[in-house]
C-alpha positions as CSV (number, residue, x, y, z in Angstrom):
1,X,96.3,-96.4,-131.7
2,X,93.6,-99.1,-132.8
3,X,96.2,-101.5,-133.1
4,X,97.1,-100.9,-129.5
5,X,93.8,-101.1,-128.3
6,X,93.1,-104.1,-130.1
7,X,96.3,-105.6,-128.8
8,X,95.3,-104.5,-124.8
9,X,92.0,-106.0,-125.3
10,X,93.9,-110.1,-125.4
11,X,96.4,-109.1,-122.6
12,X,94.4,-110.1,-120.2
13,X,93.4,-113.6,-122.0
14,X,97.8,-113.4,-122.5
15,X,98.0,-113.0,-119.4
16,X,96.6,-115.8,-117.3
17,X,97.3,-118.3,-120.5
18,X,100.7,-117.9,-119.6
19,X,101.4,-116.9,-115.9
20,X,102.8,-120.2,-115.4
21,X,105.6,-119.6,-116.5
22,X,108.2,-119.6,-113.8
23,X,109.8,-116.2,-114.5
24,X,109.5,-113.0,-112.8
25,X,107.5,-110.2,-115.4
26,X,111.2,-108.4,-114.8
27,X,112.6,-111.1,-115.7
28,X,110.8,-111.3,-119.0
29,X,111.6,-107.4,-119.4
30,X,115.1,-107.8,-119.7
31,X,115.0,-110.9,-121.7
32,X,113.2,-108.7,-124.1
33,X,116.9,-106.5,-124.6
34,X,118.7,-109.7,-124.7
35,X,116.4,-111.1,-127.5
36,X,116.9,-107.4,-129.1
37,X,120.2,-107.3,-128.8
38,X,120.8,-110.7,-130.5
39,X,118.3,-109.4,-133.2
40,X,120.3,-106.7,-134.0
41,X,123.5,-108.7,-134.5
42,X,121.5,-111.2,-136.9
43,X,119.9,-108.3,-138.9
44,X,123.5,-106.9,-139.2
45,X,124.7,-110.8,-140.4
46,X,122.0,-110.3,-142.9
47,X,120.0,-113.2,-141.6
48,X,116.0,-113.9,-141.4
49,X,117.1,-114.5,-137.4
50,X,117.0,-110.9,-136.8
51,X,113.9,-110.1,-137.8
52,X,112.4,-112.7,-136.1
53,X,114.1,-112.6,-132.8
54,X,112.9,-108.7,-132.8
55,X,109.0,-109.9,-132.8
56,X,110.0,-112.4,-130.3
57,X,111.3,-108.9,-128.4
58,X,108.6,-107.2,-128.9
59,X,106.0,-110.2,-127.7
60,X,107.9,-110.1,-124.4
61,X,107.1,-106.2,-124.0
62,X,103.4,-107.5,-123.9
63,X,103.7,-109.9,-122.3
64,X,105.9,-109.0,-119.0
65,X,103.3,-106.4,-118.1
66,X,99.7,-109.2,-118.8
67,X,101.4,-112.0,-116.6
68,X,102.7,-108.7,-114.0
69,X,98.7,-108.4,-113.8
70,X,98.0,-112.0,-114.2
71,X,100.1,-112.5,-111.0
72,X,99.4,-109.3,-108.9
73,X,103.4,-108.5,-109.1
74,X,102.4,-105.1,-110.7
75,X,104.9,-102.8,-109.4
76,X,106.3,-99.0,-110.1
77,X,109.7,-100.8,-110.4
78,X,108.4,-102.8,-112.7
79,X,106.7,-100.0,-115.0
80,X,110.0,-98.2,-114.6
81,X,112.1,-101.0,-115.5
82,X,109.6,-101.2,-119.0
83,X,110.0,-97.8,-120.0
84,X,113.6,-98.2,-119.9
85,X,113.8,-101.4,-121.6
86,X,111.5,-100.4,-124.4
87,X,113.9,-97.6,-125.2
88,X,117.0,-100.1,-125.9
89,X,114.7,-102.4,-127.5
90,X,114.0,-99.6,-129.9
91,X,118.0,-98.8,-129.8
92,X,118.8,-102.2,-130.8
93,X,116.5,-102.1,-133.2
94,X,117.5,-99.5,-135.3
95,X,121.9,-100.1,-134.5
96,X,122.5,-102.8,-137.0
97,X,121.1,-99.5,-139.9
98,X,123.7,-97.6,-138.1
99,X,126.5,-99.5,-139.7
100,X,125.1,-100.4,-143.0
101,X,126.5,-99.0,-146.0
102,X,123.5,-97.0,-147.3
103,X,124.7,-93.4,-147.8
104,X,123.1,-90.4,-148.6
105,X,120.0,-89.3,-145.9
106,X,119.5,-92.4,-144.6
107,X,121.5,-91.9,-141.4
108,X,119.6,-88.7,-140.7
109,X,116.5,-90.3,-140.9
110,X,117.6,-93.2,-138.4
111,X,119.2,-89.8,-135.8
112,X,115.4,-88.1,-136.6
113,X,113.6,-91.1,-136.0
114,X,115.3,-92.3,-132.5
115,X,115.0,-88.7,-131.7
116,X,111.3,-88.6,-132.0
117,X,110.4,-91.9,-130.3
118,X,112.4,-91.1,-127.7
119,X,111.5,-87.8,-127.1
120,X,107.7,-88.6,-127.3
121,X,108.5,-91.3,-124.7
122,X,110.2,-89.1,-122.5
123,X,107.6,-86.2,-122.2
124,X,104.9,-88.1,-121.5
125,X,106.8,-89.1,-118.7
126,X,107.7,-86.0,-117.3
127,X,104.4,-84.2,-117.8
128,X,103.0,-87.2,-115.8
129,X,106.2,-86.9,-113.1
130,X,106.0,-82.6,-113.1
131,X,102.2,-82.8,-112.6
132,X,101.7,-81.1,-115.6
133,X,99.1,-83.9,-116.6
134,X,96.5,-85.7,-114.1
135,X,98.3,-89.1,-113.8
136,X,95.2,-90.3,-115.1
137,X,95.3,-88.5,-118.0
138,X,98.7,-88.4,-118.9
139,X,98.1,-92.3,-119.2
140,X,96.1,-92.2,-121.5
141,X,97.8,-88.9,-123.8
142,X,97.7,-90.3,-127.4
143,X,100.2,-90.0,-130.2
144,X,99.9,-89.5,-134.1
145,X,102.2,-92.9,-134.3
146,X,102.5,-95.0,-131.2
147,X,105.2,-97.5,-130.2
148,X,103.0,-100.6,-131.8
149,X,102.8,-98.9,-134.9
150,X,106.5,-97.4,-135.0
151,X,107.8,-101.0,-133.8
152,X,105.8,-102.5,-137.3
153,X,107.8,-99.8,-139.2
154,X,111.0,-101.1,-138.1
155,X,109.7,-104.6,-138.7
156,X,109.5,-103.9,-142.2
157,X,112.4,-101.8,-142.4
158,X,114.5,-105.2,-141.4
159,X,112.9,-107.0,-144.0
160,X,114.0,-104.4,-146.7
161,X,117.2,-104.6,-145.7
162,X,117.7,-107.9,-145.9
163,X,116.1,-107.8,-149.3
164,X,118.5,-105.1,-150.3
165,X,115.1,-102.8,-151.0
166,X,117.6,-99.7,-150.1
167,X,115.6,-97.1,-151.8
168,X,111.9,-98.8,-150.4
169,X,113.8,-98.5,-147.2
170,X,115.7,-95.1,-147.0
171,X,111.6,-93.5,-148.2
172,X,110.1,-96.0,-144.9
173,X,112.6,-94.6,-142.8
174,X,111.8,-91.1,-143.4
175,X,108.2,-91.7,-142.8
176,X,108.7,-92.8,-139.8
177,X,110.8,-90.1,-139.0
178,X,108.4,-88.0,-139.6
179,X,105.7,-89.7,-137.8
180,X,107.8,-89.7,-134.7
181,X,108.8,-85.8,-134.7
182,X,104.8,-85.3,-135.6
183,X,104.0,-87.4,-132.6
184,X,106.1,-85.6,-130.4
185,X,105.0,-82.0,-131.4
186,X,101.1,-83.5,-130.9
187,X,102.1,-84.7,-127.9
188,X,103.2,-80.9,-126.6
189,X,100.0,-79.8,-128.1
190,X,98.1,-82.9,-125.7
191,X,99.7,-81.7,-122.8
192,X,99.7,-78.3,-123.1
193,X,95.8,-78.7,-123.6
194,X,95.5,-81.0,-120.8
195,X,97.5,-78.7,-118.3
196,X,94.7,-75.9,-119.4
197,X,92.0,-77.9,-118.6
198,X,93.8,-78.7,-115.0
199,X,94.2,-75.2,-114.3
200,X,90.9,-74.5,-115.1
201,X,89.5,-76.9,-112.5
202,X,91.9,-75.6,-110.1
């Protein structure tokens, strides 16, 4: 969560540095797959170019919704459109693992972990779209591991597998399993919490 809030507190500066750029914020969104996407295929080739093109990814995901602001083309479109993409960016992140030949638990852990983040992402969305949450406060529901953090997980993770660090890895990967299933039940907790205090005030 600091990191996050450290990270919002530039996307404004982000923002107007680079709302010149002649591309649509959606347009940046769904360049941010395509960069994932080809990250994925590089990790999987065993090459430093996956890694890289997967921060690239993930500098897009900050940066379609600073210049959005930057602009005034803030849209619920838009936020849709980023929900969904972060969601394959986290897909493509963890696919080239899915065909590695590491046995043993690490393909549970990769199921666990995708099943957490998603998960987390999606309730927080439907407490938000079921009224079970304030909008307000569903905005600003916190997890025990947020995307940022998650997302600097997987970084690593691609670095140890190009390293051929499979144990380092396969222990990684379970911890951020973990954090995401944690994250999800907290987030019940959160909302189940925040719907008491709503039905209070009703």
């Amino acid at each position: 969560m600091a990191i996050k809030s450290s990270l919002s507190k530039q996307q404004e500066k982000v923002g107007e540095l680079f709302k010149w750029l002649p591309l649509h914020p959606n347009d940046i969104t769904i360049l941010s797959v395509v960069f994932a996407a080809a990250g994925a295929w590089f990790v999987w080739q065993q090459s430093i170019l996956g890694p890289i093109l997967f921060l690239l990814s993930f500098a897009m995901d900050g940066l379609d919704g600073a210049i959005a602001r930057a602009k005034n083309l803030s849209s619920a479109f838009g936020a849709y459109l980023d929900g969904t993409c972060d969601r394959l960016v986290e897909f493509f992140a963890l696919l080239p693992f899915l065909f590695s030949p590491i046995s043993g638990l690490f393909l549970p852990s990769l199921l666990t972990l995708f099943f957490g983040s998603v998960m987390t992402a999606f309730s927080k969305a439907y407490a938000d779209h079921r009224e079970a949450v304030e909008h307000k406060k569903a905005a600003k529901l916190s997890t025990l591991m947020p995307r940022t953090e998650r997302v600097i997980g997987i970084f690593v993770a691609m670095l140890l597998f190009l390293q051929g660090m499979n144990n380092l890895l396969i222990n990684l990967m379970w911890i951020l399993a973990a954090g995401s299933i944690l994250s999800f039940l907290w987030l019940q907790y959160a909302v189940w919490r925040a719907g008491l205090t709503t039905g209070a005030k009703n």
